[in-house]
N, C-alpha and C positions, 0 to 999 in steps of 0.2 A: 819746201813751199806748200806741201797738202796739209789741206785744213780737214778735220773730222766733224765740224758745223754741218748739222742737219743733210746726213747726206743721204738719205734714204727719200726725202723731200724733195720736189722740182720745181720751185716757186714761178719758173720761168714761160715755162709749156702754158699755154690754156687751158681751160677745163676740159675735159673730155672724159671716157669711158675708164674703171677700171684698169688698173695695167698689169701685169704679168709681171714678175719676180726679173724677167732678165729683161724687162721693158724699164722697169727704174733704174736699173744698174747700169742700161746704158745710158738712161738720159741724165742720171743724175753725176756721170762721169764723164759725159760730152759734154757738160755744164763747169765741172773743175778743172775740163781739159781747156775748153773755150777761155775762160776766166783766168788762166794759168795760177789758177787754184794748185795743179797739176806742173810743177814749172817743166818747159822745154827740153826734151833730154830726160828725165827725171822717171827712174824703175818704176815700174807697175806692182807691187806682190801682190800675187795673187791671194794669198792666205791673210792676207793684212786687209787687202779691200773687203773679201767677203765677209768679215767679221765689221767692218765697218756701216756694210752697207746691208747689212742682214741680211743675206740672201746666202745660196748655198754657191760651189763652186762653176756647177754646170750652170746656169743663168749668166757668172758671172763670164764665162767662159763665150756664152753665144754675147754676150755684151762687147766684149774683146773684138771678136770676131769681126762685129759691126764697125766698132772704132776703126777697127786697122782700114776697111772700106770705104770709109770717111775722111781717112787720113790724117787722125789725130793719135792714133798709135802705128809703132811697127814692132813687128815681131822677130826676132833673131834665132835661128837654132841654138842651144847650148848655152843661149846667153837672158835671155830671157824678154819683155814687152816693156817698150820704154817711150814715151809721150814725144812725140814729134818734134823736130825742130818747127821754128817758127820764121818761114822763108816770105821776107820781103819782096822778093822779086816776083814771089805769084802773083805779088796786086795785081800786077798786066792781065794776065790771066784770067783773073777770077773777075774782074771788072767788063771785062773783054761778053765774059757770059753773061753776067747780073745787067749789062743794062738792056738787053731785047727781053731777057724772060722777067725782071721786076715790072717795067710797065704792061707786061702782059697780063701779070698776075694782078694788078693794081687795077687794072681795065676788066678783067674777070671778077673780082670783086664787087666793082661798081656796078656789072650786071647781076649777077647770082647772091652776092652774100643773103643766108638765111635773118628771119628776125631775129629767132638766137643768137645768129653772130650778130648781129648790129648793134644788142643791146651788150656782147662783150667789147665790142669796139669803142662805142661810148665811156663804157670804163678804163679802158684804154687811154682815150682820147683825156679823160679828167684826169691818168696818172702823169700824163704828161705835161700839162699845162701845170700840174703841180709842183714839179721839176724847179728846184731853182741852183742857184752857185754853191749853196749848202747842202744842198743832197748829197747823203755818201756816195761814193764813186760807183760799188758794186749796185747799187740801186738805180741809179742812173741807168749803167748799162744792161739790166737786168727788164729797165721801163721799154729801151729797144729792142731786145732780144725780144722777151714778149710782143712787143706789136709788130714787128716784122712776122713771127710765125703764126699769128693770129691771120696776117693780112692773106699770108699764104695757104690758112686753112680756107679762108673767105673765098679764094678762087675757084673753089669747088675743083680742084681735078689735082689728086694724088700724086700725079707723075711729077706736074709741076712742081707742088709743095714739096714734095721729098729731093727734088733735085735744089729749087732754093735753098731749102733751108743747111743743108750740107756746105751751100758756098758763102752762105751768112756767117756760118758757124766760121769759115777761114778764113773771112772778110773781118770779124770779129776779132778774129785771135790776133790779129794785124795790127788792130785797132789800139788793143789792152796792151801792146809793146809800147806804142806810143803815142798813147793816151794820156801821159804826165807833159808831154810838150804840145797837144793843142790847144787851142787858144782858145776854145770854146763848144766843148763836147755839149753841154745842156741846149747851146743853139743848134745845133747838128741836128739833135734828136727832136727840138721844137719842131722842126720841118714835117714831120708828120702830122701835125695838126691839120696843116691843109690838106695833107693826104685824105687824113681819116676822115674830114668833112666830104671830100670827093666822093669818094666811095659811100658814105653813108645818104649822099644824097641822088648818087646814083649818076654821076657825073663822069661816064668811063674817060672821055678824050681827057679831062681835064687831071682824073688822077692819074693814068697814064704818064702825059705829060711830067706831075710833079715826082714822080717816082722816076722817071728818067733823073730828073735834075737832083733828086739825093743822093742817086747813085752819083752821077759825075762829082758833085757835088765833096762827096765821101772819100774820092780817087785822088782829087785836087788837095782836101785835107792830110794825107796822108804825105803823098808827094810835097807838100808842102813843109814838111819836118825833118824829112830824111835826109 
């Protein structure tokens, strides 16, 4: 199920700074891992990624590292690094976290986000009202990935951002199992349009508020297939 399409590329991430050799290799591999680009179960080679993703061993090695931290890889002695199972039953879990610290981060937003960010939010906000039944799937999911980790950069505090985005990512991988039986991923994802106005207009209670209810919102769709 690994695709070799543009993998040295991270269409997904926001703009930001420069990145390091083992900075793309991981994110452009938590992005095939998230995607099941990478299917479930499915060997890592080492010698086959690095040549894929141009980069040398050691990058791709502290990349690994990361993953396995993430929990989208595990590592075996003697046997070698193989992409996670994809455990339904963490929705509990993972839900359980995401909805005190999303409207936190959504309520930090609405105070702090920089100009900067407001005017990536904006583009944000237009790729998704763009969104329709015919957008390919990977794009689709690709519009929320991106603005979820945007909203998260917007909060201004690291701890948070780094701890969200990890449970998006397995919130996400959840998602892509059974995302052929929702009834309407494009309307899912519309939901942030109120978000992104909240926050853009500086409205904490109110994005708060709506970011609680994507989250449940996300929980209910889910449970609702299985």
């Amino acid at each position: 199920m690994t695709t070799a399409s543009s993998p040295t590329l991270n269409p997904v991430d926001p703009a930001g700074p420069a990145l390091s050799l083992a900075e793309q290799a991981y994110r452009a591999l938590r992005d095939r891992l998230i995607m099941l680009d990478i299917a479930p179960g499915e060997p890592l080679h080492e010698g086959r990624l690095a040549e894929e993703l141009g980069v040398g061993r050691t990058p791709l090695r502290e990349a690994m590292k990361r993953l396995e931290i993430d929990h989208l890889v595990a590592s075996y002695p003697r046997r070698g690094t193989f992409a996670t199972p994809v455990d339904i039953t963490e929705l509990a879990a993972v839900s359980e976290v995401r909805e005190p610290l999303e409207p936190l981060a959504a309520r930090a937003a609405a105070e702090r986000a920089t100009a900067e960010v407001c005017t990536e939010l904006r583009a944000a906000r237009e790729g998704i009202e763009a969104l329709s039944a015919q957008t390919p799937w990977r794009e689709v999911m690709a519009q929320d990935l991106a603005v979820h980790r945007l909203l998260y950069r917007a909060a201004g505090n690291h701890h948070l951002e780094e701890s969200l985005i990890r449970l998006d990512n397995l919130a996400t991988r959840i998602w892509c199992v059974v995302a052929d039986r929702l009834p309407d991923v494009v309307g899912h994802i519309r939901e942030h349009v109120a978000l992104l106005d909240a926050v853009l207009d500086g409205e904490a209670d109110r994005a708060a508020a709506l970011s609680a209810d994507h989250v449940r919102h996300f929980d209910a769709a889910i449970r609702g297939v299985l």
